[in-house]
N, C-alpha and C positions, 0 to 999 in steps of 0.2 A: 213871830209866826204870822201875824196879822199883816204884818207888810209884805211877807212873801205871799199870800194870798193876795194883794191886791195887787200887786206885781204880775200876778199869773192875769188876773182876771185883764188886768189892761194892756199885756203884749198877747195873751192868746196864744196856748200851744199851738193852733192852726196858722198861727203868724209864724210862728217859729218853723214852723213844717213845711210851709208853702215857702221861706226864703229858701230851706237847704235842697227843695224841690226845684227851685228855679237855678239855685248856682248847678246843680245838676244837671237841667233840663238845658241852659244857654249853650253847653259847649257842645251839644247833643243834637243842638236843632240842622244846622247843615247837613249834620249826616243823616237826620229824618228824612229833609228834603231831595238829599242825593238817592233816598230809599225810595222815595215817594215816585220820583222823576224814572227810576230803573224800573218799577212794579207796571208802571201806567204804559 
């Protein structure tokens, strides 16, 4: 149990979060920027 605790505390649910936000967020950005480009 102790090791799964110190396992948490050194990758960081926010670590965890922000990768599957970013494999998310990467395939998403051009079409941000083709949103951005149509709005302006």
């Amino acid at each position: 149990m102790s090791h799964d605790e110190d396992f948490k505390d050194g990758t960081g649910p926010g670590l965890i979060l922000l990768v599957i936000l970013a494999m998310l967020a990467l395939p998403l950005l051009p079409m941000l920027m083709g949103w951005f480009t149509m709005l302006r």
